[in-house]
N, C-alpha and C positions, 0 to 999 in steps of 0.2 A: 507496597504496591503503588506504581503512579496513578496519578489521575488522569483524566483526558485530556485536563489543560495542558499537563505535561509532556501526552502523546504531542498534544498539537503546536504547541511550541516550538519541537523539537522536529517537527515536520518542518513547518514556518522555517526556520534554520538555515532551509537548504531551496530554499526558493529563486535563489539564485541561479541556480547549476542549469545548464543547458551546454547540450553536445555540439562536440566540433566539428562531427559529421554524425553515420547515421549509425546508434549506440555505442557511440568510443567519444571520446577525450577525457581530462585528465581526470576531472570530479567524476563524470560517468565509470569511468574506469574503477576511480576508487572506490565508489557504491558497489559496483559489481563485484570486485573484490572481496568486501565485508561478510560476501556469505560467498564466498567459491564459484562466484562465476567467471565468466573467462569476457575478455573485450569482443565487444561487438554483439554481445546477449542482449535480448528484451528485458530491463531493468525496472520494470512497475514495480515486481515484487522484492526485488534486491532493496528497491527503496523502503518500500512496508516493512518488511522485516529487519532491514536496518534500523529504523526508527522505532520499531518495539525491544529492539535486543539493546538500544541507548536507554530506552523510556524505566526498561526494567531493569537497568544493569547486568545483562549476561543472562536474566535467569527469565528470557519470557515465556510465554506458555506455546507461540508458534515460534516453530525455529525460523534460524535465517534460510533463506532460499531463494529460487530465480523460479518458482512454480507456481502459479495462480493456481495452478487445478489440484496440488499437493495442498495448498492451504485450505481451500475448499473441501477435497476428502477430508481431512484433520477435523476442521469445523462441523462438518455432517457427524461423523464419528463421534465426538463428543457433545452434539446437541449445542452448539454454542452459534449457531445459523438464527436470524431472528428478519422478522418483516418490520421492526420496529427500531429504527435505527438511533441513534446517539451517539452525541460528538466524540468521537475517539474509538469508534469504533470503525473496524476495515468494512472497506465496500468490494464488491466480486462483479464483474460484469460477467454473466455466465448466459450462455447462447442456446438456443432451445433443443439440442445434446447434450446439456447438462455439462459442458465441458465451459470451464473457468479462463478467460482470458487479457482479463485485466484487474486489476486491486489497485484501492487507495485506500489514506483515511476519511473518514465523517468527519467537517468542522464547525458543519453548522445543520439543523435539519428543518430550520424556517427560514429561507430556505434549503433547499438539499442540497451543500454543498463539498465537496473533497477537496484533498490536494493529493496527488500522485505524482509518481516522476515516469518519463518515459511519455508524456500526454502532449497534447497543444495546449495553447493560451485560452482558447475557447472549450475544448474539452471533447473536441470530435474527434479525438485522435488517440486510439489506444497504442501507437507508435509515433509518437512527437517526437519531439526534440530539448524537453527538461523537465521542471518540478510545477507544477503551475496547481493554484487552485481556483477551482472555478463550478458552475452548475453539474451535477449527475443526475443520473437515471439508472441508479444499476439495482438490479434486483437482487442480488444476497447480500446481506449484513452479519459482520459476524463483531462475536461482542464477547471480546478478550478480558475485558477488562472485568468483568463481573467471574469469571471464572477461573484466573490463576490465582486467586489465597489458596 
């Protein structure tokens, strides 16, 4: 099983990427890709789960996907949601409908910080323009890592 530093490395990685316009070019592309999404899709979660399906080699416990609110129900369902966050674990921005619409990972939680793709540099932005890690505020944590042995 990896460890967090693993997850977040592997995040780290792709900190470069930034779109050529608005969710397309070539690295966004290929994120998107990696779990079946098609060019021009909102890519937070292509990225999350790209980076767990590397972390784990193939075998993670959230599949790949382009659904903030699919990995959210998944989370709920198996109890694996926590107000208590640690590094390598995904964050959810979910809106007072309970509907999920952004995800990253935790890299740091003194302070609370993520890295997502699809964000701005400052982090106001759950539709940016790349990978950036910076300050959150998101209220669901889900914590993979303690629960795929």
């Amino acid at each position: 099983m990896p460890t967090a530093n693993d997850v977040i490395g592997i995040a780290r990685m792709f900190r470069f990427v930034r779109e050529a316009r608005q969710n397309r070019g070539q690295r966004v592309e290929a994120i998107q890709r990696w779990s079946d999404g098609r060019p021009g899709d909102s890519w937070c979660c292509h990225f999350a789960t790209m980076v767990l399906d590397l972390a784990y080699q193939g075998a993670a416990p959230i599949p790949r996907g382009g659904s903030c609110q699919a990995v959210y129900d998944l989370a709920k369902a198996n109890g694996w949601t926590t107000t208590e966050p640690h590094p390598g674990d995904l964050f959810l921005y979910v809106n007072s409908a309970d509907h999920a619409h952004h995800i990253g990972i935790v890299t740091s939680i003194a302070p609370l910080v993520g890295i997502a793709g699809n964000t701005s540099a400052n982090g106001t932005s759950s539709n940016g323009d790349g990978v950036y890690e910076h300050a959150i505020t998101a209220s669901v944590f889900v914590r993979h890592l303690e629960t795929a042995a």
